[in-house]
Backbone atoms as SQL, in Angstrom:
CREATE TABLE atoms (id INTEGER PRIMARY KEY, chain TEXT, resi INTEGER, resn TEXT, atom TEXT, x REAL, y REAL, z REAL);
INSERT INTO atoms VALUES
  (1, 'A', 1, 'UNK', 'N', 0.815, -1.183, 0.000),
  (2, 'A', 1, 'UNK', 'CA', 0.000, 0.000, 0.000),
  (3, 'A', 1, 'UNK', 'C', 0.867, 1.260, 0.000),
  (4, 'A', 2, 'UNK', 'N', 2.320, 0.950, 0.738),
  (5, 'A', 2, 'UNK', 'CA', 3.068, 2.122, 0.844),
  (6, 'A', 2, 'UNK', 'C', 3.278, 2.808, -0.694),
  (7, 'A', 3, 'UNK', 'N', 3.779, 1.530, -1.988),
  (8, 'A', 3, 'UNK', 'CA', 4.438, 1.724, -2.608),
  (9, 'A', 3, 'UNK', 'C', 3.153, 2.196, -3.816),
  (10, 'A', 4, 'UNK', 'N', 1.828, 2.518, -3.755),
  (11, 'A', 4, 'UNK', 'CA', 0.939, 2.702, -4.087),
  (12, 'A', 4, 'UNK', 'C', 1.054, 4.271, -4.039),
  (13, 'A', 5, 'UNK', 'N', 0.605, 5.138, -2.384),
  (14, 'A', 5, 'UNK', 'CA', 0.995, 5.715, -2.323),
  (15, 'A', 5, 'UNK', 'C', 1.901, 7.206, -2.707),
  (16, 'A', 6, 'UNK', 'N', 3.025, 5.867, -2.922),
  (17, 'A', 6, 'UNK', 'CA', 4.325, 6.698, -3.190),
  (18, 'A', 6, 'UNK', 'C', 3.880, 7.104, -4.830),
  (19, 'A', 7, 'UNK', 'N', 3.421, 5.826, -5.390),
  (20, 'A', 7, 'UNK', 'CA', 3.799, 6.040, -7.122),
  (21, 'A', 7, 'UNK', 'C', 2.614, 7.437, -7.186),
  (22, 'A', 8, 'UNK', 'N', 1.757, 7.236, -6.607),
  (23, 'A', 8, 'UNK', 'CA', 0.122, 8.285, -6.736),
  (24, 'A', 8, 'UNK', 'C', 0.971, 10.044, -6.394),
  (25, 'A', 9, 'UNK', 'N', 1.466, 9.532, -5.244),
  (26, 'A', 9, 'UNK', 'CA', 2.566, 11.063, -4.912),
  (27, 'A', 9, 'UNK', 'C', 3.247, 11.563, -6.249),
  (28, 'A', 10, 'UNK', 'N', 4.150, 10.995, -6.830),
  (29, 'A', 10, 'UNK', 'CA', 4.920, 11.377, -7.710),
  (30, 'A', 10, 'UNK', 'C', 4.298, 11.361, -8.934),
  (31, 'A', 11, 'UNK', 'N', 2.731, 10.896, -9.123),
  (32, 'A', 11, 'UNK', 'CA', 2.568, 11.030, -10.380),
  (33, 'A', 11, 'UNK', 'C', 1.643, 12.491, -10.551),
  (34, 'A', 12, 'UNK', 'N', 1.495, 12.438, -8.977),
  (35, 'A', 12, 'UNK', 'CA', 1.048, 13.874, -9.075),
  (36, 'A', 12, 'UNK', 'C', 1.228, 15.016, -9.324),
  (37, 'A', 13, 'UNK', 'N', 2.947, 14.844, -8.906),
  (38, 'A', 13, 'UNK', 'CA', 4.139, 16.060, -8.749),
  (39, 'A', 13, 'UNK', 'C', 4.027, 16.053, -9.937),
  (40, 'A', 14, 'UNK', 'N', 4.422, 14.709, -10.896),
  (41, 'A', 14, 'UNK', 'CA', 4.951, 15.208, -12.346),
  (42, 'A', 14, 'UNK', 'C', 3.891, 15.970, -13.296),
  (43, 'A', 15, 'UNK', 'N', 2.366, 15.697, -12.945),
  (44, 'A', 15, 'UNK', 'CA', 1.483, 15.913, -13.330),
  (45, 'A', 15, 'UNK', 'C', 1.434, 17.937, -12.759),
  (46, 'A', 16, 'UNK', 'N', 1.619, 18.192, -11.567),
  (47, 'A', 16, 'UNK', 'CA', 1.930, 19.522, -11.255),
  (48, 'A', 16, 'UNK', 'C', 2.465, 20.203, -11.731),
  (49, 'A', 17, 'UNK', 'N', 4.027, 19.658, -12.406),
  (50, 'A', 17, 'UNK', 'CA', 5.155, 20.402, -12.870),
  (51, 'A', 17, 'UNK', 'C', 4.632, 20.683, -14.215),
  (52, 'A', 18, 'UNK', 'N', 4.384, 19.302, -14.828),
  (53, 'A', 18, 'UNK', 'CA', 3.879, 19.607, -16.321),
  (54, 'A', 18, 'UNK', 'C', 2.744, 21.024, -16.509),
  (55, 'A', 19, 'UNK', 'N', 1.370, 20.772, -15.685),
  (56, 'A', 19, 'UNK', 'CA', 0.799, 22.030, -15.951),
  (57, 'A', 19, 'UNK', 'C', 1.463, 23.283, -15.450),
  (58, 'A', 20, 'UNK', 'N', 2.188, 23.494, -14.694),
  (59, 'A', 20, 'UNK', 'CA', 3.080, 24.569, -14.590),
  (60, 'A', 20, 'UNK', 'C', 3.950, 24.892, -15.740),
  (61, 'A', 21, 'UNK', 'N', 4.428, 24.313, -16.219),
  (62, 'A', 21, 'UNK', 'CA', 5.334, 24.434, -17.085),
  (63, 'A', 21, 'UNK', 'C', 4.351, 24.664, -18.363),
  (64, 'A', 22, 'UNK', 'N', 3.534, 24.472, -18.605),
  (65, 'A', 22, 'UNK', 'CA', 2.411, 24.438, -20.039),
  (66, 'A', 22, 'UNK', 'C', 2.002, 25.949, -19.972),
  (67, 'A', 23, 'UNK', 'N', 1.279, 26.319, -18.528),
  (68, 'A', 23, 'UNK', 'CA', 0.529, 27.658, -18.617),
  (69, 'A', 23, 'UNK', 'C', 1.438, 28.571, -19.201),
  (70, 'A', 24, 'UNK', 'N', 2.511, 28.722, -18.801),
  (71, 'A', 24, 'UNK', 'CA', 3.327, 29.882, -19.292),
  (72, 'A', 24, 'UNK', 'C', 3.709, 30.040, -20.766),
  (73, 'A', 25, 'UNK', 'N', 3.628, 28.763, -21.127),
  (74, 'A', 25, 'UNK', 'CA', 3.806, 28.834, -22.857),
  (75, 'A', 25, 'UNK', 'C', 2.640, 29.023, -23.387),
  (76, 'A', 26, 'UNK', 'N', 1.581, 28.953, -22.833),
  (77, 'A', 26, 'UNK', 'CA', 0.076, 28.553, -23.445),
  (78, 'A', 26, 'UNK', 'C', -0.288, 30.229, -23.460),
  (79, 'A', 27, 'UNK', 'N', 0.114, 31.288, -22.221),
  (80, 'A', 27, 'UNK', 'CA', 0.005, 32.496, -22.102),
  (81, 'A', 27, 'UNK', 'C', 0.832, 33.139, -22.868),
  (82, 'A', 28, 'UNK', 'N', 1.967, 32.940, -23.561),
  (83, 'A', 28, 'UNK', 'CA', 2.344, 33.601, -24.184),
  (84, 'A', 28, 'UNK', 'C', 2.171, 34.057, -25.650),
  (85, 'A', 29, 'UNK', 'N', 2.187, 35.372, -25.361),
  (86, 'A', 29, 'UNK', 'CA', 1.780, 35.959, -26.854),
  (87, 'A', 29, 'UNK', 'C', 2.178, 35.946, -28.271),
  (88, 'A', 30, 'UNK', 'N', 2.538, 34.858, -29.204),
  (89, 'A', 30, 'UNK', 'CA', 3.198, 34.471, -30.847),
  (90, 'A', 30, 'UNK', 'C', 2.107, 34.218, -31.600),
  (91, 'A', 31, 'UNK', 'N', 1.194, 34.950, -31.193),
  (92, 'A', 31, 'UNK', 'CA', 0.312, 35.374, -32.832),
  (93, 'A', 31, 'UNK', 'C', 0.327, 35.899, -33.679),
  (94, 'A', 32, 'UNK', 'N', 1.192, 36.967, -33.805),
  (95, 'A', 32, 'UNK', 'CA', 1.793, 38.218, -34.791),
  (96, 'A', 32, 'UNK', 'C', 1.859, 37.628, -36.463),
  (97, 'A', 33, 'UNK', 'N', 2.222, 36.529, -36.388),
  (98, 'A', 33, 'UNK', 'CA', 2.821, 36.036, -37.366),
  (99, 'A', 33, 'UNK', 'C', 1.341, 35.434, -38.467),
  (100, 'A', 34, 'UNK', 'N', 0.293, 35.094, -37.651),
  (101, 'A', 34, 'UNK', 'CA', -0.818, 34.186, -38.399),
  (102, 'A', 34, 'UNK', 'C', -1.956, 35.496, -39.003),
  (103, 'A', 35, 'UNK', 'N', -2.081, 35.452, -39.808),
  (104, 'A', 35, 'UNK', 'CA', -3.042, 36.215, -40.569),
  (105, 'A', 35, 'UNK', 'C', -4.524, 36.310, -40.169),
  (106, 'A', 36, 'UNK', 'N', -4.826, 34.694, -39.782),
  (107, 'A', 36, 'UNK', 'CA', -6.379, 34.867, -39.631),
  (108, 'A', 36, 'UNK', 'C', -6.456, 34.986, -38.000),
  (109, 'A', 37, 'UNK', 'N', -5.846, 35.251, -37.769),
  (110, 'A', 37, 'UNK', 'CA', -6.048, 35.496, -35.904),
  (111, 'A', 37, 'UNK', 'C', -6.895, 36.539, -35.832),
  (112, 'A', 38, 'UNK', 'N', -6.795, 37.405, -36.261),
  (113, 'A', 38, 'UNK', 'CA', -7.993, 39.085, -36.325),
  (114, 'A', 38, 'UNK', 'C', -9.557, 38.135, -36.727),
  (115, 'A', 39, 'UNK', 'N', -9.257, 37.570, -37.556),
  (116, 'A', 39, 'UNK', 'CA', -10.815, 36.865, -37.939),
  (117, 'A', 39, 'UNK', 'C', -11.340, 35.816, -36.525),
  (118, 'A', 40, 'UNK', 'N', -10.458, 35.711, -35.838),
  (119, 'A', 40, 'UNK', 'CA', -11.082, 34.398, -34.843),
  (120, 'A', 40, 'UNK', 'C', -11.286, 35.339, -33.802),
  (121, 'A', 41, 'UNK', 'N', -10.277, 36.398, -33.516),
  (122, 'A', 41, 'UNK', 'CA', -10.501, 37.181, -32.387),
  (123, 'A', 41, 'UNK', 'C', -10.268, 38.609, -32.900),
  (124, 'A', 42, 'UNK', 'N', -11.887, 39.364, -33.141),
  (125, 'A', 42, 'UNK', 'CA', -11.520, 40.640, -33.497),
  (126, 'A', 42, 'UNK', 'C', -10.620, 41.632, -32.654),
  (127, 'A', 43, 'UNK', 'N', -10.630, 42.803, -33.325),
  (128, 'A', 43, 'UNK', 'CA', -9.951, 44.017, -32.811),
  (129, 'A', 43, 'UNK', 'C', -10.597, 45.158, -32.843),
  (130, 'A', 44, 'UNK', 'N', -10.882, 45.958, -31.897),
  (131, 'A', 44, 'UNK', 'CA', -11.798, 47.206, -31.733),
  (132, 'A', 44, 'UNK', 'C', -10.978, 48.161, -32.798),
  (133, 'A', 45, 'UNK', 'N', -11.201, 48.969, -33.775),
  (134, 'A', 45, 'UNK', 'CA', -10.635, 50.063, -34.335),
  (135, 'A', 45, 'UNK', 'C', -11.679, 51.151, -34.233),
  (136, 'A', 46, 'UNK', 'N', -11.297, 52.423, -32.777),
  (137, 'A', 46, 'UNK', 'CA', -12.163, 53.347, -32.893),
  (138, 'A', 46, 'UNK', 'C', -11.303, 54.744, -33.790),
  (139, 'A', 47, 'UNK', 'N', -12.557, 55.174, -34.427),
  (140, 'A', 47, 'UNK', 'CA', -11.311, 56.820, -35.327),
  (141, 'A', 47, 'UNK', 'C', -11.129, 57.704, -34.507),
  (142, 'A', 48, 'UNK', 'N', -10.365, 58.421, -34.670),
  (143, 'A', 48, 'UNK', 'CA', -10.475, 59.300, -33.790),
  (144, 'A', 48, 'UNK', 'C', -11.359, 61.338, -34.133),
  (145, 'A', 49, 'UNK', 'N', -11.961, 61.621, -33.534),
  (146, 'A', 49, 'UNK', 'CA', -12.642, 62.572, -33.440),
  (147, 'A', 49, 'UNK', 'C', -12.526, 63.950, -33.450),
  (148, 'A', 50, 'UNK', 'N', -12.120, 64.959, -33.971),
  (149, 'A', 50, 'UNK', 'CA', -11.548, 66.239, -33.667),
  (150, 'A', 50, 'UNK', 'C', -12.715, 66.879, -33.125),
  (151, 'A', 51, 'UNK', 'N', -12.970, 67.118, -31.673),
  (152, 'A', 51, 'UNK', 'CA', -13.919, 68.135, -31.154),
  (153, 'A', 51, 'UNK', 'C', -13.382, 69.320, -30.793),
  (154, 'A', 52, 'UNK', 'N', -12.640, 69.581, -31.265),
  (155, 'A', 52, 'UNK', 'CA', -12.918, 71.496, -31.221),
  (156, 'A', 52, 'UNK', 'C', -13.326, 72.110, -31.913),
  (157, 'A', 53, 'UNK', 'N', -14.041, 73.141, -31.221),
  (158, 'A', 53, 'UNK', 'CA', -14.821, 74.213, -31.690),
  (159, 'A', 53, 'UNK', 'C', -14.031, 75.081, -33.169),
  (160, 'A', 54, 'UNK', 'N', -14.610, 75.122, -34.539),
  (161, 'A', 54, 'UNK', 'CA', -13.959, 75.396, -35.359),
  (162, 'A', 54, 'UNK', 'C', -15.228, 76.604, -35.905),
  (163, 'A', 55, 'UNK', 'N', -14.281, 78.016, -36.212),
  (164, 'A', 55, 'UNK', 'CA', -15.126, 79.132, -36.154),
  (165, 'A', 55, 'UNK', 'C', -14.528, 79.272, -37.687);
């Protein structure tokens, strides 16, 4: 039962490390490069406005 245990312990750790180690690549930003990325996830483009008073 000990050696049960033990293997469940360490398969946990490795299982810990791995998603640790995933999020940070998974968060990082290398989309620049793919074209249709704007089509899957738009982008707000507001114009911009000249409000002053023009006499």
């Amino acid at each position: 039962m000990k050696k049960l245990g033990l293997a469940s312990t360490v398969a946990g750790a490795l299982m810990a490390a791995l998603i640790g180690f995933a999020a940070p690549a998974q968060a990082h930003n290398h989309h620049h490069d793919y074209y249709w990325w704007d089509q899957l996830y738009p982008t707000v483009v507001v114009p911009h406005v000249d409000t002053t008073v023009h006499h």
